[in-house]
Structure formats: structure tokens, C-alpha cells
mmJSON file of the N, C-alpha and C atoms, coordinates in Angstrom:
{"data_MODEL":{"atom_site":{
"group_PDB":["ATOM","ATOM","ATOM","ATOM","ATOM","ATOM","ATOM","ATOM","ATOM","ATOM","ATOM","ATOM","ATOM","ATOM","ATOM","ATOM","ATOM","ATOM","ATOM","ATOM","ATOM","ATOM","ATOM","ATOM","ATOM","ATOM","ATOM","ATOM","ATOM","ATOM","ATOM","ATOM","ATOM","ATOM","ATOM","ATOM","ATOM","ATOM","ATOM","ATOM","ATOM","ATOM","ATOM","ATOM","ATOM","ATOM","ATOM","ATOM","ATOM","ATOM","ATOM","ATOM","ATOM","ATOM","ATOM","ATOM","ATOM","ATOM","ATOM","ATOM","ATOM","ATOM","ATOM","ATOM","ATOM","ATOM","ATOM","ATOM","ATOM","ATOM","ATOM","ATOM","ATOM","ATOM","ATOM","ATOM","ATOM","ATOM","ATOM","ATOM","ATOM","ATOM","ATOM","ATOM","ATOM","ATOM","ATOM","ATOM","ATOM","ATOM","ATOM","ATOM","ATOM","ATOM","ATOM","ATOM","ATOM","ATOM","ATOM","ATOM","ATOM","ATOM","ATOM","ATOM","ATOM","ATOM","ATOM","ATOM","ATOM","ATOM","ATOM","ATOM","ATOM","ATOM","ATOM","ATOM","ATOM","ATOM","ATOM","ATOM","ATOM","ATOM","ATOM","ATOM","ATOM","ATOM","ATOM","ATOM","ATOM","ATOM","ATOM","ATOM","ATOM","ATOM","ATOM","ATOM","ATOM","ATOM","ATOM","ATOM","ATOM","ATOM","ATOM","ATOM","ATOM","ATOM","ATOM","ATOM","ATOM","ATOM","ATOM","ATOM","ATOM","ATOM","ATOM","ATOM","ATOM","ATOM","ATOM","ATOM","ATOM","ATOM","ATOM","ATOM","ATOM","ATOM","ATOM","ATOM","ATOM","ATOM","ATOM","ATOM","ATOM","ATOM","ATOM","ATOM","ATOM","ATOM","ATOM","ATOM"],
"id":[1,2,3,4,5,6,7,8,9,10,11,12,13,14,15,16,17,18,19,20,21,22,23,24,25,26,27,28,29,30,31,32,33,34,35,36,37,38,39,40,41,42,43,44,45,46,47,48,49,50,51,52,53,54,55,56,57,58,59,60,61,62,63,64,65,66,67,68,69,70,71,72,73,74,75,76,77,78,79,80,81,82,83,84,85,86,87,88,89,90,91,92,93,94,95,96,97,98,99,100,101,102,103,104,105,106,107,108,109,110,111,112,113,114,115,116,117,118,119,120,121,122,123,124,125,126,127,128,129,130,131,132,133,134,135,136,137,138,139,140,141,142,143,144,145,146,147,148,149,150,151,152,153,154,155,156,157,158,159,160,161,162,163,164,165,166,167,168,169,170,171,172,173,174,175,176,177,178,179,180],
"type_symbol":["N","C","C","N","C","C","N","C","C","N","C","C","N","C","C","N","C","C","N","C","C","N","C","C","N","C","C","N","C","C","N","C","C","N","C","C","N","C","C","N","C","C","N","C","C","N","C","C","N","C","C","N","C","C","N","C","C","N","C","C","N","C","C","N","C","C","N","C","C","N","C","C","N","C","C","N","C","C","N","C","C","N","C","C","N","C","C","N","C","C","N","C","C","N","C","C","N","C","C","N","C","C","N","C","C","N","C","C","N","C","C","N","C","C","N","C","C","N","C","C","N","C","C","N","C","C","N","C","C","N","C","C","N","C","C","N","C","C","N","C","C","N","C","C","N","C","C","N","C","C","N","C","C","N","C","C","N","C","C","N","C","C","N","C","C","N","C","C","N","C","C","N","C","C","N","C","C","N","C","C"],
"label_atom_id":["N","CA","C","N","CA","C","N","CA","C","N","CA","C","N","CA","C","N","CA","C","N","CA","C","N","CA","C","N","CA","C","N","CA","C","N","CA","C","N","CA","C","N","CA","C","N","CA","C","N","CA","C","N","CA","C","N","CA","C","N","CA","C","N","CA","C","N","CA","C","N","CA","C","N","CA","C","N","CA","C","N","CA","C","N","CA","C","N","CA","C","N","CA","C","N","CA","C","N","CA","C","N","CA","C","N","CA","C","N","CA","C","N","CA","C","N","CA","C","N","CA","C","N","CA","C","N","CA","C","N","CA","C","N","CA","C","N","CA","C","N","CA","C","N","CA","C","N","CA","C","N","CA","C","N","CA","C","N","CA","C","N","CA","C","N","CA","C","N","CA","C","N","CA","C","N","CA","C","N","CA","C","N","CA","C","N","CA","C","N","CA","C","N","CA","C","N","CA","C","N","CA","C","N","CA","C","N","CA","C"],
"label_alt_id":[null,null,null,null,null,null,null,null,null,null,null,null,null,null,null,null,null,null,null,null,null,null,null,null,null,null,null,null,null,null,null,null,null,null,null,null,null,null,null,null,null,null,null,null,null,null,null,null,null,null,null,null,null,null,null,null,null,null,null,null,null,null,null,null,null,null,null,null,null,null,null,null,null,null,null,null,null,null,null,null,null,null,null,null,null,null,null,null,null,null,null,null,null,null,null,null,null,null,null,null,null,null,null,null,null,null,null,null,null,null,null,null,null,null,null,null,null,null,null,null,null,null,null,null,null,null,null,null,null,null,null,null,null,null,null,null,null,null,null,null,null,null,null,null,null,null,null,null,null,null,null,null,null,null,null,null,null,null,null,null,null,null,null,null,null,null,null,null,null,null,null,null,null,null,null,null,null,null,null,null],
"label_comp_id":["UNK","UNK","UNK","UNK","UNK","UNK","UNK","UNK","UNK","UNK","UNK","UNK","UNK","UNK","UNK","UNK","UNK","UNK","UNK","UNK","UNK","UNK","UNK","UNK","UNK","UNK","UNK","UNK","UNK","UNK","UNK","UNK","UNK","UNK","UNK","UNK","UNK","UNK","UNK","UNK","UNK","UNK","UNK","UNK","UNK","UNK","UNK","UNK","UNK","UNK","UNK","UNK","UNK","UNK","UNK","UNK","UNK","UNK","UNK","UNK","UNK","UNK","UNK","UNK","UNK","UNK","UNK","UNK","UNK","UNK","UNK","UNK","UNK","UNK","UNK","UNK","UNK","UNK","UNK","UNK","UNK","UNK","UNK","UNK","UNK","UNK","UNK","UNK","UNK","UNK","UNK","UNK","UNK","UNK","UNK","UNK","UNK","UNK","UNK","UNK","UNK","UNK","UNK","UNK","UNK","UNK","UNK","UNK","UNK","UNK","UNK","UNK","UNK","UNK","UNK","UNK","UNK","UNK","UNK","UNK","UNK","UNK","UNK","UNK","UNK","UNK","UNK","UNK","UNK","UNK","UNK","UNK","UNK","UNK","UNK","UNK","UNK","UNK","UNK","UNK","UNK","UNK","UNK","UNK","UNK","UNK","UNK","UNK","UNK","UNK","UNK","UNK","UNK","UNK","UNK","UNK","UNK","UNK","UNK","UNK","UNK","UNK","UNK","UNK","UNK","UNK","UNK","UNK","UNK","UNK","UNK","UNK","UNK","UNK","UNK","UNK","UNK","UNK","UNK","UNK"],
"label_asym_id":["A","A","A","A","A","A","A","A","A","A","A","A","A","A","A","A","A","A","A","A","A","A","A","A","A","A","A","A","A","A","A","A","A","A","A","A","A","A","A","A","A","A","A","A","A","A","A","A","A","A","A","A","A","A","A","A","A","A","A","A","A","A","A","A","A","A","A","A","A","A","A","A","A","A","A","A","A","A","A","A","A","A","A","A","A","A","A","A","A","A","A","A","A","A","A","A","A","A","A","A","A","A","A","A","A","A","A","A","A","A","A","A","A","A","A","A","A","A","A","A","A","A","A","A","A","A","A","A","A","A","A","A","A","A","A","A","A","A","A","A","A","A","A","A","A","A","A","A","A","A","A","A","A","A","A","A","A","A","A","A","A","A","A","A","A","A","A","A","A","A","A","A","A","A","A","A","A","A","A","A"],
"label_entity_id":["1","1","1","1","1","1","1","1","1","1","1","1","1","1","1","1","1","1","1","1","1","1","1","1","1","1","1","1","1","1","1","1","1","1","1","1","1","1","1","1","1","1","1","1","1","1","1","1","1","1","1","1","1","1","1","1","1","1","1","1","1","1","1","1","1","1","1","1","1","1","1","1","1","1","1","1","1","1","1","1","1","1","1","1","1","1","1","1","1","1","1","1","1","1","1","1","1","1","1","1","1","1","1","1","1","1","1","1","1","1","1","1","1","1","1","1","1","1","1","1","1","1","1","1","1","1","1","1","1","1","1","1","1","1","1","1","1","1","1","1","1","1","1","1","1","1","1","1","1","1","1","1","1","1","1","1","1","1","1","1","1","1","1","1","1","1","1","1","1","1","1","1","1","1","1","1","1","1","1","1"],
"label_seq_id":[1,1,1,2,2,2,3,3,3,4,4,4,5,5,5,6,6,6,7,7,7,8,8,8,9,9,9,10,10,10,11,11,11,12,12,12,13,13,13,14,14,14,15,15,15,16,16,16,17,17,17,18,18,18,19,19,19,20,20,20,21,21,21,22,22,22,23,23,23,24,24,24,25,25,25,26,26,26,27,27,27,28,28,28,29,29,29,30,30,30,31,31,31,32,32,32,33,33,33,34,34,34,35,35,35,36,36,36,37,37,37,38,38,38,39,39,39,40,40,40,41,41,41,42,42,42,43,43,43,44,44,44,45,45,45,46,46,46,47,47,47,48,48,48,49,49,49,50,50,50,51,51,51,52,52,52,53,53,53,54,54,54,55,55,55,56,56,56,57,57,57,58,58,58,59,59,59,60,60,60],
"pdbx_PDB_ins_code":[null,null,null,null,null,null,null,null,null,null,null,null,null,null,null,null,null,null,null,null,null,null,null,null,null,null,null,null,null,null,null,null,null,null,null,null,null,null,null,null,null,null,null,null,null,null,null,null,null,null,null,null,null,null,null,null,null,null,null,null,null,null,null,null,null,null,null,null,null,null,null,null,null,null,null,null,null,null,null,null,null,null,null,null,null,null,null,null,null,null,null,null,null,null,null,null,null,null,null,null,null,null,null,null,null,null,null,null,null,null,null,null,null,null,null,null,null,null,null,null,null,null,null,null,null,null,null,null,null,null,null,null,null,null,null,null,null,null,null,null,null,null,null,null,null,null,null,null,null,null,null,null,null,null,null,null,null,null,null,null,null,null,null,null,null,null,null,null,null,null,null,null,null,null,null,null,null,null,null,null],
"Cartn_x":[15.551,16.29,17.557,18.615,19.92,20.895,21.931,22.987,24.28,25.197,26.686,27.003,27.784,28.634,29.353,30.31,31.781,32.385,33.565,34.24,35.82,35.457,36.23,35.645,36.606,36.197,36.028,35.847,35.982,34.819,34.261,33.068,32.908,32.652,32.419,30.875,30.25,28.956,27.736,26.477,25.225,24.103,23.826,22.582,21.176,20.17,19.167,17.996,16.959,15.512,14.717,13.712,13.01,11.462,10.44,9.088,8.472,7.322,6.411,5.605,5.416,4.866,5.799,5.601,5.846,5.573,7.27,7.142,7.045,6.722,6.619,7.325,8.653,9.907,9.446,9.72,9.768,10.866,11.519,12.832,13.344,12.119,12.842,13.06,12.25,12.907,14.491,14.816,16.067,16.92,16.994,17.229,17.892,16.888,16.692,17.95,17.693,18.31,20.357,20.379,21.485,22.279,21.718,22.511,22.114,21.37,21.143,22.867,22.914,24.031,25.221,25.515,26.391,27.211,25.891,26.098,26.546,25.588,26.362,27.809,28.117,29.687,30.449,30.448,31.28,31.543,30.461,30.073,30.894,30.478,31.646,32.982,33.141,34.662,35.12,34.868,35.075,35.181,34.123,34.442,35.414,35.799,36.728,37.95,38.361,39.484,39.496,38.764,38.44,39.447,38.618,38.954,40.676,41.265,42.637,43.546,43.03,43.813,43.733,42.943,42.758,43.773,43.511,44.532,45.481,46.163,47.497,48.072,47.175,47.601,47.505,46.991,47.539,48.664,48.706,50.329,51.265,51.527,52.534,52.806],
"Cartn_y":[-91.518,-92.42,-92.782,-92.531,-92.845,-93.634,-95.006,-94.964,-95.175,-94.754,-94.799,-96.464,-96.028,-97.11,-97.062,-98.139,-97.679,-98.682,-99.111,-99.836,-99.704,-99.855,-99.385,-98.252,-97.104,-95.866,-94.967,-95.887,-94.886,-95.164,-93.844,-93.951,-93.288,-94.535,-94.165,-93.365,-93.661,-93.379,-93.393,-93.484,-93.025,-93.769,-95.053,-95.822,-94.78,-93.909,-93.018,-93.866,-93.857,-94.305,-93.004,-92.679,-91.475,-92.129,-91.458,-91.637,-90.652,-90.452,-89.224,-89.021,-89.967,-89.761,-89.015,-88.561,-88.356,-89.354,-89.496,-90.701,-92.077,-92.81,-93.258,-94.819,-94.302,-95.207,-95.613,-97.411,-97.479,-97.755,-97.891,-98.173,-99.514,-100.722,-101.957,-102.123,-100.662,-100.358,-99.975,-99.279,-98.424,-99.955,-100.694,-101.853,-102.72,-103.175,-104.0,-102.722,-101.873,-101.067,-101.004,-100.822,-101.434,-102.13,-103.639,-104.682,-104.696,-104.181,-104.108,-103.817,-102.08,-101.647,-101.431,-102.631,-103.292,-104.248,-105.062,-105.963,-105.46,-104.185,-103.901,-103.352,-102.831,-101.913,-103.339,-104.384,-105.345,-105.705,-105.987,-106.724,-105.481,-104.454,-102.88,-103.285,-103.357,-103.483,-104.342,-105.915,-107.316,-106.408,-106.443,-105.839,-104.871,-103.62,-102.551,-103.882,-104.313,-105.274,-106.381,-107.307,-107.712,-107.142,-105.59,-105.014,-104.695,-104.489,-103.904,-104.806,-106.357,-107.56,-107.75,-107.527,-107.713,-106.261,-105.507,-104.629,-104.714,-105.555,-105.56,-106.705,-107.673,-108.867,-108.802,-107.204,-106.973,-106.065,-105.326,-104.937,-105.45,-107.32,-107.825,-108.265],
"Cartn_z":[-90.661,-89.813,-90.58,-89.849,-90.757,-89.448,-90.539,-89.504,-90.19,-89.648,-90.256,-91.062,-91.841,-92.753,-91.876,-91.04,-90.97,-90.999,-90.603,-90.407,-89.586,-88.275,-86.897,-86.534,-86.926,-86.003,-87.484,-88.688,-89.615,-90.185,-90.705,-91.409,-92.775,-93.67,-95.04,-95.686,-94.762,-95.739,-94.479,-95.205,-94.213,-95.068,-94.422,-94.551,-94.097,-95.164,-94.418,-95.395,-94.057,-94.919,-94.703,-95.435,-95.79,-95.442,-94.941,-94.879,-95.475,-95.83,-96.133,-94.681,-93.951,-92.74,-92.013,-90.491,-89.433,-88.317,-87.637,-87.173,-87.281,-88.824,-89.107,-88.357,-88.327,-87.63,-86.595,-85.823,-84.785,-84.04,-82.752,-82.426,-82.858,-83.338,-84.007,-84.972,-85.632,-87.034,-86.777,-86.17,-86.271,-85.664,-84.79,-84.548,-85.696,-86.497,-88.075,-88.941,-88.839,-89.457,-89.29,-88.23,-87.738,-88.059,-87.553,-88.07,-89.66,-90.636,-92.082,-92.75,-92.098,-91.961,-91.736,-90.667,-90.031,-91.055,-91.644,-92.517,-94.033,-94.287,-95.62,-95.668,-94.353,-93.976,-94.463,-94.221,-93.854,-95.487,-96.113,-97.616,-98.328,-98.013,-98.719,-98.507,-97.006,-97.089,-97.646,-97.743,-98.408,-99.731,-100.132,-101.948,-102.055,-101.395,-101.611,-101.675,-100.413,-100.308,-101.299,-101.9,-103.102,-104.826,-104.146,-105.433,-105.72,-104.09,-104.481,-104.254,-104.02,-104.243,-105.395,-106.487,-107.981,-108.655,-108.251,-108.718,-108.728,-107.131,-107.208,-107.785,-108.184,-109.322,-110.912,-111.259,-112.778,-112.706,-111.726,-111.516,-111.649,-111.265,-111.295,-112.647],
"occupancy":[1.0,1.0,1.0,1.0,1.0,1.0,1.0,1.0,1.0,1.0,1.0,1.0,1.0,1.0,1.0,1.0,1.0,1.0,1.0,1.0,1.0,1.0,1.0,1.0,1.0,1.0,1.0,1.0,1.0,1.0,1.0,1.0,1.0,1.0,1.0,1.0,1.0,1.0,1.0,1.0,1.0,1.0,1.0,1.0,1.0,1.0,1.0,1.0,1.0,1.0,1.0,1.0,1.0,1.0,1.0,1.0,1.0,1.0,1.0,1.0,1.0,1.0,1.0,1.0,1.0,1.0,1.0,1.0,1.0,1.0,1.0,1.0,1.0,1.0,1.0,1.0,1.0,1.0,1.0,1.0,1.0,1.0,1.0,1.0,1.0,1.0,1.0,1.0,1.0,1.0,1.0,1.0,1.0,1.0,1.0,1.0,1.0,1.0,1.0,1.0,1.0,1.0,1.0,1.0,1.0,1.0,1.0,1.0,1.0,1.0,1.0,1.0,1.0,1.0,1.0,1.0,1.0,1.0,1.0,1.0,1.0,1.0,1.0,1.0,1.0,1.0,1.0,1.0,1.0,1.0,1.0,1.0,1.0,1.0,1.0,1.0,1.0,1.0,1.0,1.0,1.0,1.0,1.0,1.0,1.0,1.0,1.0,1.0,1.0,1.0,1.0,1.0,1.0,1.0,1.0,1.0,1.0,1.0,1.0,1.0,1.0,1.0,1.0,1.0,1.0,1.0,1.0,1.0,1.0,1.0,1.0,1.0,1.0,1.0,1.0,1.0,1.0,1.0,1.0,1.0],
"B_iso_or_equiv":[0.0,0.0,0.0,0.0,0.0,0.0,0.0,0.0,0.0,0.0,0.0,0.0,0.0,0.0,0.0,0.0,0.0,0.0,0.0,0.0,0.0,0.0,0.0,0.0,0.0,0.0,0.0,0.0,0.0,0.0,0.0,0.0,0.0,0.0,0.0,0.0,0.0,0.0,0.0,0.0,0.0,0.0,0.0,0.0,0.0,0.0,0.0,0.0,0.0,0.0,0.0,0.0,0.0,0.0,0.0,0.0,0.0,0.0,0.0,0.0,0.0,0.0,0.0,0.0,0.0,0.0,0.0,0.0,0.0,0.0,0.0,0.0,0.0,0.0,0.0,0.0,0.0,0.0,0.0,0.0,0.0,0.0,0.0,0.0,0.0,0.0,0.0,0.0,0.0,0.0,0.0,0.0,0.0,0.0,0.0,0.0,0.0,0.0,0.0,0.0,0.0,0.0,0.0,0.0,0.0,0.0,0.0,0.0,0.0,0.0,0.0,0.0,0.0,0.0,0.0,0.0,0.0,0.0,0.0,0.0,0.0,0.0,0.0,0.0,0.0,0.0,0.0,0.0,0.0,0.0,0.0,0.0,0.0,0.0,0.0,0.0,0.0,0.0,0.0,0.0,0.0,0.0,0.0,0.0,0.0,0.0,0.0,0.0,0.0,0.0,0.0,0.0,0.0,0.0,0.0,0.0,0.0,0.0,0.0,0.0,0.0,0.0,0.0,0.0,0.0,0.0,0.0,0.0,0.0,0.0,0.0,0.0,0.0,0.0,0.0,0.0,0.0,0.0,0.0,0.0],
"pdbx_formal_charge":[null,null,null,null,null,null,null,null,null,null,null,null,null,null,null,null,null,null,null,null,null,null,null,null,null,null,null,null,null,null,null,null,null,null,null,null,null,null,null,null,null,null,null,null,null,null,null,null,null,null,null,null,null,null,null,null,null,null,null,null,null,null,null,null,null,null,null,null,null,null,null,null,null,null,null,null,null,null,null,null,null,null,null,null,null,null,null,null,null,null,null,null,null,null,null,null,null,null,null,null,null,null,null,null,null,null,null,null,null,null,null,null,null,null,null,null,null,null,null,null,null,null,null,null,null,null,null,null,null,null,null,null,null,null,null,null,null,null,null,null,null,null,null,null,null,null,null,null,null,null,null,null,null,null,null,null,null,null,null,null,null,null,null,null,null,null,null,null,null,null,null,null,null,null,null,null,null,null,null,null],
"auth_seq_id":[1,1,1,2,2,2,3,3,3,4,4,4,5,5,5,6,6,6,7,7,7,8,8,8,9,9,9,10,10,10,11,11,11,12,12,12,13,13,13,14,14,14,15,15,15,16,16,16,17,17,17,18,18,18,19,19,19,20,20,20,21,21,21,22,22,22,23,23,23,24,24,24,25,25,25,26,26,26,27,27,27,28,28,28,29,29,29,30,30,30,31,31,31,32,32,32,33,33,33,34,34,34,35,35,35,36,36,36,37,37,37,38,38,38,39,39,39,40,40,40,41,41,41,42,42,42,43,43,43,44,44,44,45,45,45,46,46,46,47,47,47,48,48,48,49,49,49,50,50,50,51,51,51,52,52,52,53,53,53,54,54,54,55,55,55,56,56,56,57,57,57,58,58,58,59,59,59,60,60,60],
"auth_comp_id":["UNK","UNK","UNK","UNK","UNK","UNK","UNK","UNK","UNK","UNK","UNK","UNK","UNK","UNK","UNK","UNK","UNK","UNK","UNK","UNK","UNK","UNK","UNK","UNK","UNK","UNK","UNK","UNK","UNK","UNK","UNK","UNK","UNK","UNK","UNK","UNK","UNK","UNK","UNK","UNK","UNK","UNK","UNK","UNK","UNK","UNK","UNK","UNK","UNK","UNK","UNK","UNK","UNK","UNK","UNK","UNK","UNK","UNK","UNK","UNK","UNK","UNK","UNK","UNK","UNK","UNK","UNK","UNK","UNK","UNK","UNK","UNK","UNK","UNK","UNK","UNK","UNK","UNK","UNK","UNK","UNK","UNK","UNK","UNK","UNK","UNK","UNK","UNK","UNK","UNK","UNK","UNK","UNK","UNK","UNK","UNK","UNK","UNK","UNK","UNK","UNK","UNK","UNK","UNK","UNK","UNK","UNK","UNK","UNK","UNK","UNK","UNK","UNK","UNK","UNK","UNK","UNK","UNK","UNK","UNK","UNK","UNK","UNK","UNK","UNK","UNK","UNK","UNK","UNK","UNK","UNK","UNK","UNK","UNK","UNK","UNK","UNK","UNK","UNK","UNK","UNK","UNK","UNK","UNK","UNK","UNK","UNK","UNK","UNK","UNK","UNK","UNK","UNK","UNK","UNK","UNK","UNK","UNK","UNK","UNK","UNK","UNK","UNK","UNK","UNK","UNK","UNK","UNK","UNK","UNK","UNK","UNK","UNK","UNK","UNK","UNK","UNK","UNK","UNK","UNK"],
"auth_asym_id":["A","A","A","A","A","A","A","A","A","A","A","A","A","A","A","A","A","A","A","A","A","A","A","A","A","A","A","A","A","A","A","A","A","A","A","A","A","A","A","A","A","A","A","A","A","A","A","A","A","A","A","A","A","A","A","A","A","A","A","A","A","A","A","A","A","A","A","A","A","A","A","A","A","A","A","A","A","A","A","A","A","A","A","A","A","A","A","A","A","A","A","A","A","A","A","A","A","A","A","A","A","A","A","A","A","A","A","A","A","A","A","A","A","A","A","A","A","A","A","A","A","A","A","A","A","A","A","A","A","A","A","A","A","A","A","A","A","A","A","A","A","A","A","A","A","A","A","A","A","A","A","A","A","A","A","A","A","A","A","A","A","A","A","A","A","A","A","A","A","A","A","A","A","A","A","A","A","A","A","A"],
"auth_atom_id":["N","CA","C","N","CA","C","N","CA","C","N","CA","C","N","CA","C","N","CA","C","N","CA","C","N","CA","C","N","CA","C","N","CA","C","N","CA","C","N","CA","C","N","CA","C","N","CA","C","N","CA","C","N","CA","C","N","CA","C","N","CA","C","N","CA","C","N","CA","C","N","CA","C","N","CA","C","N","CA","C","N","CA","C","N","CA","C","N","CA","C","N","CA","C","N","CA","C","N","CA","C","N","CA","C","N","CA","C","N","CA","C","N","CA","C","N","CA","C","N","CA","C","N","CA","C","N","CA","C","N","CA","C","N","CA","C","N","CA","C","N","CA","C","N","CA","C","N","CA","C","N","CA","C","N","CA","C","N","CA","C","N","CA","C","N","CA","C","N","CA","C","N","CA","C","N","CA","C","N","CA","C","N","CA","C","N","CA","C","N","CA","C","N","CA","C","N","CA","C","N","CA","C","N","CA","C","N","CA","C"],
"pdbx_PDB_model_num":[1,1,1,1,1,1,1,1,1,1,1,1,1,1,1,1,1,1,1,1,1,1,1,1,1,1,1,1,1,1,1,1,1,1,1,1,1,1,1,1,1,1,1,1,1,1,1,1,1,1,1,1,1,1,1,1,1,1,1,1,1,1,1,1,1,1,1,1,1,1,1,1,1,1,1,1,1,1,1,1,1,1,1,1,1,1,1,1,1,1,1,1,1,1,1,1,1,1,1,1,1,1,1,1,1,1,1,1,1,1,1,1,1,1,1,1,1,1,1,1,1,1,1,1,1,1,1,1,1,1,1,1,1,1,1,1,1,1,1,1,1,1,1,1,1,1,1,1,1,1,1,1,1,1,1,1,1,1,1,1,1,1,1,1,1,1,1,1,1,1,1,1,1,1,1,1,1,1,1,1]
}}}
């Protein structure tokens, strides 16, 4: 079960969970999963943007 990183229409990366079962997943898993993902896209972007406001203040 996997779902996109993104942020707009752009996508950085791929949130995937792995089972040893078959089937294992249910659709409120993939649900939970989602907004998990949703939430880490956002916390990524904050930190990327974070990071290149700090960059551009040892530049000056």
C-alpha cells in the first residue's frame, strides 16, 4: 500500500507500507494512511523551506 508525498501537483516521494500477509490492508488503513502522508508532505515542505531561509541568512 503506498501514497504519494506531494505538495500541489508535485510529487516528491512515496509513503509504502509492506505486509508479509496478503491483503493484509484495509481501506481505513489506506484512509489513516493518507492523511499520515498528507501530514508528513506538509512537515517536509515546512523543513525544506526552513532550511533555505537559513541558507539564505548565512549568505548575507
Amino acid at each position: 500500500m503506498a501514497v504519494p508525498l506531494k505538495w500541489g501537483r508535485e510529487v516528491f516521494g512515496v509513503l509504502n507500507l509492506d505486509h508479509t500477509e496478503t491483503n493484509a490492508f484495509r481501506e481505513e488503513d489506506l484512509e489513516v494512511l493518507e492523511i499520515f502522508g498528507h501530514n508528513a508532505s506538509v512537515a517536509l515542505r515546512q523543513a525544506l523551506l526552513l532550511e533555505q531561509v537559513r541558507e539564505g541568512r548565512e549568505r548575507e
